[in-house]
N, C-alpha and C positions, 0 to 999 in steps of 0.2 A: 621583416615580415613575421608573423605571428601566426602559426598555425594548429587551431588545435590546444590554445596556451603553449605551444610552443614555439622556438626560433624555427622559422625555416628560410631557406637559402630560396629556393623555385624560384623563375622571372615566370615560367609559365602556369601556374596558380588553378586548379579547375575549379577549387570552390568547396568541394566537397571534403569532408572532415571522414578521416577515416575510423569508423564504428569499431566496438570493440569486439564485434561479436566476425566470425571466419567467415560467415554465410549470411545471406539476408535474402528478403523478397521484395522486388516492385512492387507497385499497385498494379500492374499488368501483367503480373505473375512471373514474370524473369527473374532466376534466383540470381542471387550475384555476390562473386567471391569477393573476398577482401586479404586474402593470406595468402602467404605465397605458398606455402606447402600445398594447401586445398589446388590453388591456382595450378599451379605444375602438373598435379596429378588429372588437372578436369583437361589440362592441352594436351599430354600424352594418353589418355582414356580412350581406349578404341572403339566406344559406342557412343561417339559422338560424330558430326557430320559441320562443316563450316556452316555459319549464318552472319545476317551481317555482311557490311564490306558489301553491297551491292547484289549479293546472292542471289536473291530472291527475281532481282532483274534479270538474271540471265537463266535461273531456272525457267525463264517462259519463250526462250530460246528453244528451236525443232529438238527433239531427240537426236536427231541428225548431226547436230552440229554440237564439235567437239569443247568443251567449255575447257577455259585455262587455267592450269593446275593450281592457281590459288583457289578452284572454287569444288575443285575434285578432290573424293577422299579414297580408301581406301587402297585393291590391290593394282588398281590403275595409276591413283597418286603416287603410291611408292615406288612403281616401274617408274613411272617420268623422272621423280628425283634421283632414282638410280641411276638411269642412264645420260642424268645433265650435270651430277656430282663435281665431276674432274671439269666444269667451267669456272667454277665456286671454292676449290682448293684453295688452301695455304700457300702452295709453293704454286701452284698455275696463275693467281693475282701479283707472285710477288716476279715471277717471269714472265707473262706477258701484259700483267696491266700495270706495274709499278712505274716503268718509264713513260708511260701515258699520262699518268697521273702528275707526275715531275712536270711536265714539258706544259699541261694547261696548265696546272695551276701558274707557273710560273709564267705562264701567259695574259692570263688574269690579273698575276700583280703589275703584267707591262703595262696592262690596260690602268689599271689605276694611278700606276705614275704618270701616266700619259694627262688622263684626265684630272688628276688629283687630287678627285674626290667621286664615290661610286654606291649606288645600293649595295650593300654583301649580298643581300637575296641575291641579286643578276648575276655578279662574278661565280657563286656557289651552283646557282641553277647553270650556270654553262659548264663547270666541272662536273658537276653530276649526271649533264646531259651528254658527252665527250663520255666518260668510262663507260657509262650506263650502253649505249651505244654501240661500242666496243665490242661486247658481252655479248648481246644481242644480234649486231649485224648490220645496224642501222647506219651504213658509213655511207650511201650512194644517196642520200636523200638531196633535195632541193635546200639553199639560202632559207632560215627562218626557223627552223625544226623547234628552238624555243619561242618563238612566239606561238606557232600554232600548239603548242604543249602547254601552255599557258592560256588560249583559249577551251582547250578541253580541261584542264584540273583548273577552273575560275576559283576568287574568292569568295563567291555567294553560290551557293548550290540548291537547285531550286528541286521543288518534288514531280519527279517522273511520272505522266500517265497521263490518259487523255481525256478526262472530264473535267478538266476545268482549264482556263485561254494558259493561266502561269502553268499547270504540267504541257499542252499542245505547247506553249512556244519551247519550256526547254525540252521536249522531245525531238523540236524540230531544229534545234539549236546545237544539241549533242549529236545528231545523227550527220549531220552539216561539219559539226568539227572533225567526229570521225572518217568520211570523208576526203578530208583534207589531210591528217596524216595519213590515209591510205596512199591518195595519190601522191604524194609530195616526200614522203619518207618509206613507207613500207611495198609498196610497189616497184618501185624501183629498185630496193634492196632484195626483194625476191627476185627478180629478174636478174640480176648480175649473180646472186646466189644458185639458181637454178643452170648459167650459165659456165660457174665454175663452183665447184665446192668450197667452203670456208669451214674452219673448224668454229663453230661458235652454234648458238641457237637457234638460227633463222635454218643453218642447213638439215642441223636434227631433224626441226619440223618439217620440214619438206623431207627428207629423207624416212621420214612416219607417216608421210603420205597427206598432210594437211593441206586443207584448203587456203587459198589469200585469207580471206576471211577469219578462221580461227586461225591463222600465225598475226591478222590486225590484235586479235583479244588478249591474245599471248605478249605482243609488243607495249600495247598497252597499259598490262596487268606490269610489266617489268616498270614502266617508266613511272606507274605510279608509288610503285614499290619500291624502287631502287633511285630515281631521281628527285620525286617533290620531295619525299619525308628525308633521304638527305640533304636538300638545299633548307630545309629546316635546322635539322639538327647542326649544319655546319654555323647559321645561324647565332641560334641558341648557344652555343660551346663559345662562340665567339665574343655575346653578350656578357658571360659569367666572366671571362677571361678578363675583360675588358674591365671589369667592373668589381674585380677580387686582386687587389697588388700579389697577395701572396700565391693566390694560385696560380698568375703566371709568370711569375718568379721559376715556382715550380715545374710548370710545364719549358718554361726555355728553358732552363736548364737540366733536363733530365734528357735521357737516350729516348730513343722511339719505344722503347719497352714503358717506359716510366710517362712515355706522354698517352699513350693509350690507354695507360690504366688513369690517366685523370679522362679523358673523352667515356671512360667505357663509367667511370662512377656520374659522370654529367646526365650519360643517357640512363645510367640506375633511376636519377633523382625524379630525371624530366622524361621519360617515355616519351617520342612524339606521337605514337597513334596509344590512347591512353585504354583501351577499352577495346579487347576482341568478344567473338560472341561464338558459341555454339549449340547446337540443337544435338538433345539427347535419342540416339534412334531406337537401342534400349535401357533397361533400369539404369540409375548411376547412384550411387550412395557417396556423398559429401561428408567430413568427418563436422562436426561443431559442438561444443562445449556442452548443452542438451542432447548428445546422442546423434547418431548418425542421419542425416540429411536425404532424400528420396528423393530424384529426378526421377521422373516418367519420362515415357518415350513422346516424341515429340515438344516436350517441353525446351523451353531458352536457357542459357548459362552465360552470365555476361560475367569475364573477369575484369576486373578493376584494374587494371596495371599499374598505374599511380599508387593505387594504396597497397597492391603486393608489393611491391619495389622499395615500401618505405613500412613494412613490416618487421619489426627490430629483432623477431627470432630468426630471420633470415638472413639480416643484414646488419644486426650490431645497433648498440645504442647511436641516437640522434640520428634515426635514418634518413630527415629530410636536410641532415649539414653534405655539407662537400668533404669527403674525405675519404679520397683515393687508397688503393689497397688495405679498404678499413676489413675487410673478411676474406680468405682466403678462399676463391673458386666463387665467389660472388659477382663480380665482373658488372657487365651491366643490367644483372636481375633478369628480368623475362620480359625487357623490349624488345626483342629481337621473337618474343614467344618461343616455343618448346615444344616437343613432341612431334609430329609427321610435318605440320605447318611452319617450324622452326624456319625463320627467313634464311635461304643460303647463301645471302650475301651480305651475313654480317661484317666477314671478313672485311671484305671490298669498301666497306661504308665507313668501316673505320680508321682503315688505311687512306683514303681518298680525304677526311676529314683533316687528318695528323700530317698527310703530305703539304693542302694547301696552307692549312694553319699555322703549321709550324713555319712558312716561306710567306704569312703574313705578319705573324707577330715579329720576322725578323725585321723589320721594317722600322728605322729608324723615324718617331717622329709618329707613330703610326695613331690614329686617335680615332675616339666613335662619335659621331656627331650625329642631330636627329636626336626623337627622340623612341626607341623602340616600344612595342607593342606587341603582348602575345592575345590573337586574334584564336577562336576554336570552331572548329568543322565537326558540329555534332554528328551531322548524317554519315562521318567516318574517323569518330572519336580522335581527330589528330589536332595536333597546333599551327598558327603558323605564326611567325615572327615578322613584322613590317617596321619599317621606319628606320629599319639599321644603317647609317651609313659610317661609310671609315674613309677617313681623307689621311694625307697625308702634307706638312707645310713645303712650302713653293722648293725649297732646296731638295727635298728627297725626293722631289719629280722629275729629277736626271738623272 
């Protein structure tokens, strides 16, 4: 592939060529970074406020009712992350989610021998939805939790609101899925939680005094965060894999140390949510090559993650090749984002990736059939991967 006059490696491609200027302007007035220094400094910037990512829908939520903390800023946001930190540790994933993590995936590959040939999205979406789970609380639910998760994150997403039949049906359609994981998965897990303590999220929130209702927003916000965009990325890493002799040469044969740092350059390359947004609450001066740059208050900041990630003063010549440990503390760029919003479970996503992958590539025989597709969810700048499937010949299915 060719991007830009240059090689690039990407299966998931958005299209856009990265300009050479740090800063630019929509036609709708959204400035939008392109560099990753700019980028870093506008996620850690403390006059800024989340936008995007649904925001706006749940700003028209009572006052009353507690919004979750993907969509809260300041000294309220900080207190939450404070006090949910030690779920999201280093050493708390690697003692109580590491052998979780073993036991599905390794259950997943049963499944596939069993059947001998499987979508990876399915196998990946039930790892994801198993740890994710975990975390959360969500162990008491009803048979199905991924299909109704699957009915609420669809692959066409339609525009909310009620002046026209296409917003009434999916208003009446989202509110029908939510619903459904109320009573089937989050209701029930309140109720055995409220009955005995659990160290994990569901107790926090009730121990904070929340309502059903904003610990559904809270569960939610986790499963969209933590579950679809890793059944993506485990995807996508598995495509590259597949389809690069030498990089999984390299990845089987290196320690968990050396297989991460090629998963953590994957997600450099390929961001799966490509584009967060922020609204300025006051002044922000952006740096760019004519002089410093002037958000107003109120004004949008959309950074680019694809083209920060592949910004070569941040990350080394040929930023759109594959190559692991190519910059020292570069890791995988600002997918994960930075500053107050920084996801705290990058840990988790990575390790849960490297557990099953590494117990799929050991698979004798292992091959990708189908043929994949990277599909994009503009209304939440992410990817998704279809078509993948991985069989195995008739002898490795015992």
């Amino acid at each position: 592939m060719v991007h830009d006059g240059k090689e690039s490696a990407r299966k998931a491609d958005r299209g856009r060529e990265r300009p050479a200027c740090p800063v630019s302007r929509a036609d709708d007035g959204t400035w939008r970074v392109h560099d990753h220094a700019v980028a870093r400094a506008v996620l850690r910037a403390p006059g800024t406020v989340q936008a995007g990512l649904g925001v706006e829908t749940v700003e028209k939520l009572p006052p009353r009712i507690r919004r979750p903390v993907l969509y809260r800023d300041g000294p309220e946001h900080r207190e939450h992350r404070r006090q949910t930190a030690r779920f999201f540790t280093p050493r708390r994933v690697d003692e109580h989610y590491r052998g979780l993590m073993v036991r599905i995936a390794e259950e997943q590959v049963a499944v596939l021998r069993a059947a001998g040939e499987a979508p990876l999205s399915d196998l990946a979406f039930e790892l994801a939805i198993g740890v994710v789970s975990e975390v959360v609380g969500l162990r008491y639910g009803r048979p199905g939790i991924r299909r109704r998760l699957e009915r609420f994150f669809p692959e066409e997403f339609g525009e909310p609101g009620l002046t026209s039949v296409r917003g009434l049906y999916w208003f009446l359609r989202q509110n029908t899925n939510w619903l459904r994981v109320h009573l089937a998965d989050v209701r029930p897990a309140i109720r055995a939680h409220r009955r005995r303590e659990h160290d994990d999220l569901i107790s926090h929130l009730i121990a904070e005094g929340c309502s059903d209702a904003e610990i559904l927003g809270e569960c939610l916000t986790f499963a969209a965060a933590g579950m679809v965009t890793t059944r993506e990325f485990v995807c996508l890493a598995a495509w590259h894999l597949f389809t690069d002799a030498g990089l999984l040469g390299r990845y089987r044969s290196a320690d968990e140390a050396g297989r991460l740092a090629v998963l953590q350059e994957l997600l450099r390359l390929e961001p799966v949510v490509g584009q967060l947004r922020r609204r300025a609450t006051e002044e922000l001066r952006l740096d760019s090559p004519d002089g410093p740059v002037t958000v107003c208050p109120g004004e949008h900041v959309e950074i680019l993650l694809d083209h920060a990630n592949a910004d070569p003063k941040a990350v080394g010549e040929d930023p759109l090749l594959v190559r692991p440990g190519r910059v020292p503390d570069v890791g995988a760029g600002l997918s994960f984002g930075d500053g107050p919003h920084k996801c705290p479970g990058a840990h988790i996503a990575l390790l849960e990736t490297d557990v099953f992958l590494s117990r799929l590539f050991a698979l004798d025989g292992l091959r990708m059939t189908g043929r994949p597709r990277a599909g994009f969810q503009e209304a939440i700048g992410g990817y998704e991967i279809r078509g993948l499937t991985v069989a195995l010949p008739r002898a490795g299915r015992d």
